[in-house]
DOLUMDREN-873668 format. One record per residue (C-alpha): x, y, z. Coordinates in nm, 2 decimals. Example, Ala and Ser with C-alpha at 12.3 -4.5 7.8 and 13.67 -1.06 7.14 Angstrom:
<donus>
DONU, east, north, up
DONU, 1.23, -0.45, 0.78 $
DONU, 1.37, -0.11, 0.71 $
</donus>
This chain:
<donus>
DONU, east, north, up
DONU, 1.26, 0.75, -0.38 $
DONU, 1.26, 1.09, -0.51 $
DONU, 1.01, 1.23, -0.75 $
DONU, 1.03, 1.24, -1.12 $
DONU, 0.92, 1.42, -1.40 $
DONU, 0.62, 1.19, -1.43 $
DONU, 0.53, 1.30, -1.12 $
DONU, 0.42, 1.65, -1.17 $
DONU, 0.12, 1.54, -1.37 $
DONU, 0.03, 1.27, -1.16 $
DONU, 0.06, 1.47, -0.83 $
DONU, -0.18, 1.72, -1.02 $
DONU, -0.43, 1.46, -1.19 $
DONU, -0.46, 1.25, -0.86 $
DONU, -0.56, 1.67, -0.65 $
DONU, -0.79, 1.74, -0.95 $
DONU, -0.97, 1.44, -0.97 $
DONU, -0.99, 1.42, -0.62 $
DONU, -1.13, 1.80, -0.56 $
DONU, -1.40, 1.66, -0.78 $
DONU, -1.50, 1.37, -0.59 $
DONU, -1.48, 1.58, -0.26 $
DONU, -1.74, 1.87, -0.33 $
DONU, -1.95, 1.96, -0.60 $
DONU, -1.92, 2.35, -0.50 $
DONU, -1.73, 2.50, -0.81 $
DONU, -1.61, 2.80, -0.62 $
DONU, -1.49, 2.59, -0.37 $
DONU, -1.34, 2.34, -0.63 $
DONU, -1.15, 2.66, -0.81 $
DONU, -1.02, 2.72, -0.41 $
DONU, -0.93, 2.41, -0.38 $
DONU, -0.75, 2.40, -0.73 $
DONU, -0.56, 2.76, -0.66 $
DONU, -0.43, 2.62, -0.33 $
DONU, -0.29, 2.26, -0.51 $
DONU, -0.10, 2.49, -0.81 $
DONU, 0.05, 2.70, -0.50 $
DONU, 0.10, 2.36, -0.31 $
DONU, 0.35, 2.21, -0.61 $
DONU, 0.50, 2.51, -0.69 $
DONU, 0.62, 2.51, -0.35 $
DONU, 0.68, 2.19, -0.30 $
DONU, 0.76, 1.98, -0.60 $
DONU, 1.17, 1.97, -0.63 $
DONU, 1.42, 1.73, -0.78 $
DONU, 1.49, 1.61, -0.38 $
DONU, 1.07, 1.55, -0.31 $
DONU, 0.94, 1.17, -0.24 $
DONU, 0.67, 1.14, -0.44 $
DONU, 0.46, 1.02, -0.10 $
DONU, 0.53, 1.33, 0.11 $
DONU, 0.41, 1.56, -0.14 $
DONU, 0.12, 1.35, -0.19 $
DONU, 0.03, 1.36, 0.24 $
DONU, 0.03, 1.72, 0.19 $
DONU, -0.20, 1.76, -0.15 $
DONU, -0.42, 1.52, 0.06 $
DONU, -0.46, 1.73, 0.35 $
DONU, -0.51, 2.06, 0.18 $
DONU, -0.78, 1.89, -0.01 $
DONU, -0.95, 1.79, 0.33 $
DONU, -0.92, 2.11, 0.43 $
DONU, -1.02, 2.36, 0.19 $
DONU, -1.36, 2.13, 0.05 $
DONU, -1.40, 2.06, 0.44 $
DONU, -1.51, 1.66, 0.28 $
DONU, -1.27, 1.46, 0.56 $
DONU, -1.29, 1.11, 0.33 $
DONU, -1.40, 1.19, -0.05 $
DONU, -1.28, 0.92, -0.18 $
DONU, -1.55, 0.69, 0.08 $
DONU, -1.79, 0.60, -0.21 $
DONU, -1.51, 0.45, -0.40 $
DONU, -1.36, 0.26, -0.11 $
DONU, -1.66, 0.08, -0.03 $
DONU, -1.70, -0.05, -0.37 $
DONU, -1.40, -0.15, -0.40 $
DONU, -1.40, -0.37, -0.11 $
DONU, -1.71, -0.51, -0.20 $
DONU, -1.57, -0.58, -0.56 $
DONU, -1.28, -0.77, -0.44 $
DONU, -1.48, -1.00, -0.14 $
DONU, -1.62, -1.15, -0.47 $
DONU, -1.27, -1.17, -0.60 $
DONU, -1.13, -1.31, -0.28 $
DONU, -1.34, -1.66, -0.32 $
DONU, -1.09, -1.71, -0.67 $
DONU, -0.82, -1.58, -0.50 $
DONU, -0.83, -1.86, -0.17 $
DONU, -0.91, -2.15, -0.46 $
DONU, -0.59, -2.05, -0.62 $
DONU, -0.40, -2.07, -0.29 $
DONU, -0.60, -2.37, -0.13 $
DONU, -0.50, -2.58, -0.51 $
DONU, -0.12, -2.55, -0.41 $
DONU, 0.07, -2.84, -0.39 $
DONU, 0.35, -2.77, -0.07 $
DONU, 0.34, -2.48, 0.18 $
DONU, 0.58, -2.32, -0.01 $
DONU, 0.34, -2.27, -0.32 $
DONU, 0.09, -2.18, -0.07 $
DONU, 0.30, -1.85, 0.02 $
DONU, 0.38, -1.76, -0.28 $
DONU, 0.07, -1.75, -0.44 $
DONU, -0.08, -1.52, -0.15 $
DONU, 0.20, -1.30, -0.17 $
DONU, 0.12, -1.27, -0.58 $
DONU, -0.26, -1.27, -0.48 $
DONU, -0.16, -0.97, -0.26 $
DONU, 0.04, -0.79, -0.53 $
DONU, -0.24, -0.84, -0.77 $
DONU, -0.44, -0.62, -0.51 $
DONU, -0.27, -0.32, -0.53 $
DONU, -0.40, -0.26, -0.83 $
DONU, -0.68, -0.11, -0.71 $
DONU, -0.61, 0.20, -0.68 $
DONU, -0.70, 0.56, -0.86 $
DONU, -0.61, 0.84, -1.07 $
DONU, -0.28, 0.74, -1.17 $
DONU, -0.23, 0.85, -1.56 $
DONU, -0.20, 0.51, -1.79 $
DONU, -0.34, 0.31, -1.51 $
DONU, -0.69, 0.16, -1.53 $
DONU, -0.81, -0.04, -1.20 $
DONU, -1.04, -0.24, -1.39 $
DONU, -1.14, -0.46, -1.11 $
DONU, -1.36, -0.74, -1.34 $
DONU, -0.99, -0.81, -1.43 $
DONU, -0.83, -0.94, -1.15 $
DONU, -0.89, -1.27, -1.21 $
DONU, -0.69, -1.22, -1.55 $
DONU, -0.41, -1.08, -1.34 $
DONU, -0.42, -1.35, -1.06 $
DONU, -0.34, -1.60, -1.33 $
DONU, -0.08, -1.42, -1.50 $
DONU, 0.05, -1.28, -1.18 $
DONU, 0.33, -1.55, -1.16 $
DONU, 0.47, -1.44, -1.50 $
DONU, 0.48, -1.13, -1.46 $
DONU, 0.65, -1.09, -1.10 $
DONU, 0.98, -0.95, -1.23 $
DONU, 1.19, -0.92, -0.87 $
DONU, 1.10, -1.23, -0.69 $
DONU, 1.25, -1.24, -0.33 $
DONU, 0.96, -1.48, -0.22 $
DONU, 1.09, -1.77, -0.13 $
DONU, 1.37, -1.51, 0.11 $
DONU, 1.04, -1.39, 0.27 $
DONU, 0.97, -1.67, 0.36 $
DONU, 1.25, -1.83, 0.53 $
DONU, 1.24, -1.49, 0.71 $
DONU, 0.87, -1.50, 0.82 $
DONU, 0.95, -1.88, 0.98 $
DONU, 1.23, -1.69, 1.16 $
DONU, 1.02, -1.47, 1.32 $
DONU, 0.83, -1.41, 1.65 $
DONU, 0.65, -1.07, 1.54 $
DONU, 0.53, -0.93, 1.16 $
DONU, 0.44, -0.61, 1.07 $
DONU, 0.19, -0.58, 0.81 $
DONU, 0.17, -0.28, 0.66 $
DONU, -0.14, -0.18, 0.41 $
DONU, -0.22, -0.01, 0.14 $
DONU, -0.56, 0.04, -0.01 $
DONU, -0.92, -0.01, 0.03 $
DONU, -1.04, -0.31, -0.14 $
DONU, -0.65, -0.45, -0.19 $
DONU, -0.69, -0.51, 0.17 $
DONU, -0.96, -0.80, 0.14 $
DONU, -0.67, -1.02, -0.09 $
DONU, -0.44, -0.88, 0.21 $
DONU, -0.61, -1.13, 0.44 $
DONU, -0.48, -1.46, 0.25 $
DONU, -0.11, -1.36, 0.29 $
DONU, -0.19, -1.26, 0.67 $
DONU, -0.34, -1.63, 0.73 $
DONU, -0.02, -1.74, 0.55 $
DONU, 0.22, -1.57, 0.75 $
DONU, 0.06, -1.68, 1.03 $
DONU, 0.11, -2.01, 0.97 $
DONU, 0.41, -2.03, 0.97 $
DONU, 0.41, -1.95, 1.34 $
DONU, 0.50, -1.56, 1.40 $
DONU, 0.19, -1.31, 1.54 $
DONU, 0.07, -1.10, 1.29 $
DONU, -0.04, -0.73, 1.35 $
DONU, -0.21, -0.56, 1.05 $
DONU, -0.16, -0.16, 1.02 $
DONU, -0.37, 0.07, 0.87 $
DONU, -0.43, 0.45, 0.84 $
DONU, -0.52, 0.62, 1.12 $
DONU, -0.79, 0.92, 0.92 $
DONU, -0.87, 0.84, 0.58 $
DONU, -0.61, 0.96, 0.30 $
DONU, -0.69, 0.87, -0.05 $
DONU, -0.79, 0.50, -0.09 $
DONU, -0.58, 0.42, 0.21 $
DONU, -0.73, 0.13, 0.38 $
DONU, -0.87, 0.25, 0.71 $
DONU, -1.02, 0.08, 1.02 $
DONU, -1.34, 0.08, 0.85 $
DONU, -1.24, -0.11, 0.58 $
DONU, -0.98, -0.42, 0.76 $
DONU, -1.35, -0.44, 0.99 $
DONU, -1.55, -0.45, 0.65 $
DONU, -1.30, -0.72, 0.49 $
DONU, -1.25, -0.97, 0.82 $
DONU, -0.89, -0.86, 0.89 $
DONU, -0.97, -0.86, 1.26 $
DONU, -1.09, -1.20, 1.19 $
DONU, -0.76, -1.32, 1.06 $
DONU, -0.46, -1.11, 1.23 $
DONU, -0.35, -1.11, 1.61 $
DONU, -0.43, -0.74, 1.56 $
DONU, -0.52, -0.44, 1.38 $
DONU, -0.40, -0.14, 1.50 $
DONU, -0.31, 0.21, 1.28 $
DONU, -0.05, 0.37, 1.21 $
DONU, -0.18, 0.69, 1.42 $
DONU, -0.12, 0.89, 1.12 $
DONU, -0.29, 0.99, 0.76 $
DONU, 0.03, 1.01, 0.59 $
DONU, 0.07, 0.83, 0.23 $
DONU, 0.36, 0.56, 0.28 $
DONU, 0.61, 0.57, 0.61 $
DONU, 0.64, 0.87, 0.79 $
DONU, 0.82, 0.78, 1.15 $
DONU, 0.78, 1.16, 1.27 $
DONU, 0.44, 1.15, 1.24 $
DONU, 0.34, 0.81, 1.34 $
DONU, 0.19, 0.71, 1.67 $
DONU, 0.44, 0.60, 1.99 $
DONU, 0.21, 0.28, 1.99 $
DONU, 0.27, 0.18, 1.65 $
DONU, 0.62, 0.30, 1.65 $
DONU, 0.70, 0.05, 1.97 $
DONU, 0.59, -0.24, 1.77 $
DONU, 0.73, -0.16, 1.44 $
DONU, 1.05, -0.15, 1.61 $
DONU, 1.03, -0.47, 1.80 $
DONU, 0.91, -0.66, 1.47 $
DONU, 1.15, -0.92, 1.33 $
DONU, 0.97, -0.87, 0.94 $
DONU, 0.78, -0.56, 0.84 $
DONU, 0.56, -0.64, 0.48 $
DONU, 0.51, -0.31, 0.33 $
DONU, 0.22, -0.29, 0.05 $
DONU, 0.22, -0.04, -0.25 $
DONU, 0.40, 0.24, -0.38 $
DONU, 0.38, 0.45, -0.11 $
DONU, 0.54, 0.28, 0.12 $
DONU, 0.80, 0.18, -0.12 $
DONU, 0.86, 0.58, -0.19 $
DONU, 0.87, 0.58, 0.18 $
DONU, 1.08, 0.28, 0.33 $
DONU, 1.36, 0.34, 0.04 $
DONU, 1.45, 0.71, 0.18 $
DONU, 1.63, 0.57, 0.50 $
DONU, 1.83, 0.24, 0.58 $
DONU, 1.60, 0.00, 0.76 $
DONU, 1.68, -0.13, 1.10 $
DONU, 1.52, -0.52, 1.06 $
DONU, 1.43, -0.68, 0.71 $
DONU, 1.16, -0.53, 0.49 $
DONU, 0.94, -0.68, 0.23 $
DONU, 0.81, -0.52, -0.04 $
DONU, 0.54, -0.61, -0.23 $
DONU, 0.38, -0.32, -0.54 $
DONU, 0.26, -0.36, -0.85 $
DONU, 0.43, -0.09, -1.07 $
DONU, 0.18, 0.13, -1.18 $
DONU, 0.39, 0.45, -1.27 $
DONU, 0.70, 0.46, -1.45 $
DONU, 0.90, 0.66, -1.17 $
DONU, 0.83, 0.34, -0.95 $
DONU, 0.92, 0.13, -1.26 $
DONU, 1.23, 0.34, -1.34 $
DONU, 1.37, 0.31, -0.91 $
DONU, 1.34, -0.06, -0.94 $
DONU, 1.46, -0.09, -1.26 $
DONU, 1.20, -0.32, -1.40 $
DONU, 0.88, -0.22, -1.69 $
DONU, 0.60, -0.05, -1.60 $
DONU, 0.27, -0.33, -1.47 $
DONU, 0.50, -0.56, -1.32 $
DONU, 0.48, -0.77, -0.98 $
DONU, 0.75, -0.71, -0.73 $
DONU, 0.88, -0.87, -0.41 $
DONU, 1.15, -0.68, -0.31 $
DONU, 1.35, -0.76, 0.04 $
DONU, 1.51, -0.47, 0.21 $
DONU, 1.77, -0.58, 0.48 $
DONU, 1.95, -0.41, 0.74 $
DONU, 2.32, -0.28, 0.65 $
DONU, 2.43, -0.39, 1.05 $
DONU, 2.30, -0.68, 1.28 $
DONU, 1.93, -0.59, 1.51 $
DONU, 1.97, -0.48, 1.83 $
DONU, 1.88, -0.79, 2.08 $
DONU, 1.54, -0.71, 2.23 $
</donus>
């Protein structure tokens, strides 16, 4: 997914407000700022995903304030705001009437989550309102490949389950326990060095995702989305061998949709930008569940 216009002012807004959270120095925040103008000048073309010019915004911000997580403060709230969301959240699943009700109502509980995340112009994380958005998840999921995922998820021995932010990551438990119900392992990734809101270790430990997956491993990597040149030999072994990779946010969307994948894919983002919007051809605050498949057949294993 390549950038568009949108993008330049959210690519800035997200550096700028992020510069402010990491120091409070303002000749450091005016070297800081200097370096992000220089950054996007350089770097922000019609051919740029959205993500990659993000990972590197991200890592000159690190740099240059020397703050290695400055968004830390915000992540921990968040995941404490949405553990007292997740008791709504598994009442909603638990009231289902068949297995397959059960799924999807985790997979919309885990699209709801990815609302929580920052900086994005025209996008207000209120996180008192996810409850709101729980119940009006269902009408306002506008690609629904749900019940696809999961007659793929039965099908497989191994799932991938790629996250996406601090605090989202807590509602990310209920579609873990769903998947693995329906018999597959289940390894949960994360970010290997904190980037953005990104869930890292820290936070699947804070939430219980150990508790719930086969595994939680990372990615090896800070980068925003999918970035196979960067990510660990580990991680890459398995997400090769696994039969279904689930993907949250837009990141990973931005990510996943610049190269054909090798085994099904699915997607699950709330829209929060209109570039996002525009690639998947639905409005702006809508619910997706988008399965990518595999132009030729898996190699056996």
């Amino acid at each position: 997914m390549k950038v568009g216009a949108e993008c330049a002012l959210c690519l800035f807004k997200r550096g700028y407000a992020e510069i402010l959270e990491a120091t409070e120095d303002d000749s450091l925040r005016l070297k800081a700022l200097e370096a992000l103008f220089k950054l996007l000048a350089e770097n922000f073309k019609p051919t740029s995903v959205p993500a990659e010019v993000g990972t590197m915004r991200e890592r000159l911000i690190k740099r240059v304030t020397g703050n290695p997580d400055p968004y830390a403060k915000k992540k921990r709230l968040s995941n404490e705001a949405a553990l007292k969301v997740l008791p709504s959240a598994e009442r909603l699943i638990s009231e289902a009437g068949s297995p397959e009700d059960r799924f999807r109502r985790a997979c919309l509980c885990a699209i709801v989550g990815n609302v929580i995340e920052f900086d994005i112009p025209g996008h207000d994380p209120r996180l008192e309102e996810i409850g709101g958005l729980l119940r009006r998840a269902e009408e306002e999921l506008t690609i629904d490949d749900i019940s696809r995922a999961q007659e793929m998820a039965r099908e497989s021995s191994l799932i991938l389950y790629l996250t996406d932010n601090a605090g989202e990551i807590a509602l990310d438990t209920l579609l873990v326990r769903e998947l693995k119900n329906l018999g597959p392992r289940v390894i949960v990734a994360v970010k290997g060095e904190p980037v953005y809101n990104d869930a890292t270790m820290e936070d699947a430990l804070y939430v219980g995702m150990d508790k719930v997956a086969d595994s939680v491993i990372t990615t090896g990597t800070d980068a925003i989305g999918l970035s196979l040149k960067e990510c660990s030999r580990g991680f890459l072994e398995l997400y090769e061998a696994a039969d279904l990779v689930v993907a949250k946010g837009m990141g990973y969307a931005e990510t996943i949709t610049e190269f054909e994948v090798s085994q099904p894919h699915l997607l699950l983002l709330r829209t929060k930008c209109m570039n996002v919007a525009k690639y998947f051809g639905v409005e702006r605050d809508r619910n997706v569940a988008k399965v990518l498949l595999p132009r030729g057949p898996k190699a056996p294993k």
